[in-house]
C-alpha positions as CSV (number, residue, x, y, z in Angstrom):
1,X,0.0,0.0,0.0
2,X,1.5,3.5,-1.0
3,X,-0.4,5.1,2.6
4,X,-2.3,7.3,-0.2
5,X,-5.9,5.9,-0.2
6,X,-8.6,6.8,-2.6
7,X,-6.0,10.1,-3.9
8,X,-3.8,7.9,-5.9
9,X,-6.1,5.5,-7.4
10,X,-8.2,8.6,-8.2
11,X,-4.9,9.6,-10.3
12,X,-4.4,6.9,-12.0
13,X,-8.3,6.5,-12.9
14,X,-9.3,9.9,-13.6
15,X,-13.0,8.6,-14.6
16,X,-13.3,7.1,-11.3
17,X,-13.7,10.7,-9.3
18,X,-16.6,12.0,-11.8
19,X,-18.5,8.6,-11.4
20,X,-18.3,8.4,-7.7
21,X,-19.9,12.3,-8.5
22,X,-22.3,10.9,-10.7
23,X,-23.6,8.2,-8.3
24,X,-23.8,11.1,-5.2
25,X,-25.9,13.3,-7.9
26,X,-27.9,10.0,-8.4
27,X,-28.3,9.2,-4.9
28,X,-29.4,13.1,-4.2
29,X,-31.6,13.0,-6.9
30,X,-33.3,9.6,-6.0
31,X,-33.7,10.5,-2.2
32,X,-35.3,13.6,-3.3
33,X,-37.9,12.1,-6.1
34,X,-38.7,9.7,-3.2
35,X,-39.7,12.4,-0.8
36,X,-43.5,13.3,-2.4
37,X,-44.3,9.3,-1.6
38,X,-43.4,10.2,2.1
39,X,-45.4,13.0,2.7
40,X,-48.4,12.5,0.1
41,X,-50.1,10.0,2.4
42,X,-50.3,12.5,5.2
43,X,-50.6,15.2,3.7
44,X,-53.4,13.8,1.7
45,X,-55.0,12.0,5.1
46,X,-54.7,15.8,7.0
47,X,-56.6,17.2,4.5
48,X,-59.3,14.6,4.5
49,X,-59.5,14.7,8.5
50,X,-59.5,18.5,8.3
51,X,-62.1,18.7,5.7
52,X,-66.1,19.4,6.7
53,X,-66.8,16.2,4.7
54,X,-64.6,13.2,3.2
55,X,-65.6,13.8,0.1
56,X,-64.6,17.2,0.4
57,X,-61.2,16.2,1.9
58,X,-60.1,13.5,-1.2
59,X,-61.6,16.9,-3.9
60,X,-58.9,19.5,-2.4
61,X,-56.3,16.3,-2.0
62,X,-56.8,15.3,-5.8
63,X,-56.7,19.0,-6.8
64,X,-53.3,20.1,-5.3
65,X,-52.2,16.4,-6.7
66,X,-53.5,17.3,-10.3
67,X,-52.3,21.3,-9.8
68,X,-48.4,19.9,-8.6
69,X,-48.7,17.4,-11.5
70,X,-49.4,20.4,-13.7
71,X,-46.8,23.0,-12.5
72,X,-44.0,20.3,-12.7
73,X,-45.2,19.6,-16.5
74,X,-44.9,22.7,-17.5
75,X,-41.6,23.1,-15.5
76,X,-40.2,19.9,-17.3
77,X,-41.7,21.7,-20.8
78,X,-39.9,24.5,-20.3
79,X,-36.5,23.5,-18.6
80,X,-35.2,20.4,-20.8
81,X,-34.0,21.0,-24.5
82,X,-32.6,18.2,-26.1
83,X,-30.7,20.0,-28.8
84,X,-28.9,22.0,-25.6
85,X,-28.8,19.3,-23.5
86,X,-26.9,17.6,-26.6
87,X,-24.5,19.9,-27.4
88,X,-23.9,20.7,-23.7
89,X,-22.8,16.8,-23.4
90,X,-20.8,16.7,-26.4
91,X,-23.2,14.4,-28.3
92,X,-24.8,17.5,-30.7
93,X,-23.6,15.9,-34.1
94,X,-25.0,12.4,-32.8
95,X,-28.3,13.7,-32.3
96,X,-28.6,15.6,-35.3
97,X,-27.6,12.4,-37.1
98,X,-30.1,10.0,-35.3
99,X,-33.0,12.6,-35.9
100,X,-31.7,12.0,-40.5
């Protein structure tokens, strides 16, 4: 062992740092999409208890569901550009190609 660790192998690897980057990104971006199913069912069971009626509970539940689903659409619509998104990775002339 050269008493380095992780430094020298990351030398002699360069790739290796960005993944272990990629996979934190991944692990941020999976523990945050997991968050809505965590607080969904109690959100959605407050607003039912809190309601004057059940009925009336599940109608303002399903609304803020369908109003969230539509804000992050048009988020999503807006915010990714494959052509950008393309070019930004390096792979512009593979796109363009693939789209011939």
């Amino acid at each position: 062992m050269d008493g380095q660790g992780g430094e020298a192998q990351d030398r002699a690897d360069p790739g290796r740092a960005g993944h272990e980057a990629g996979c934190c990104t991944s692990s941020v971006v999976a523990g945050i999409g997991t968050l809505p199913g965590l607080v969904a069912p109690s959100l959605t069971g407050h607003l039912i208890d809190a309601a004057d009626s059940p009925a009336h509970g599940y109608t303002t539940a399903f609304l803020i569901a369908a109003t969230v689903m539509l804000v992050a659409g048009l988020v999503t619509l807006t915010a990714i550009r494959p052509e950008r998104d393309a070019r930004r990775l390096g792979l512009g002339h593979k796109l363009s190609n693939e789209t011939r």
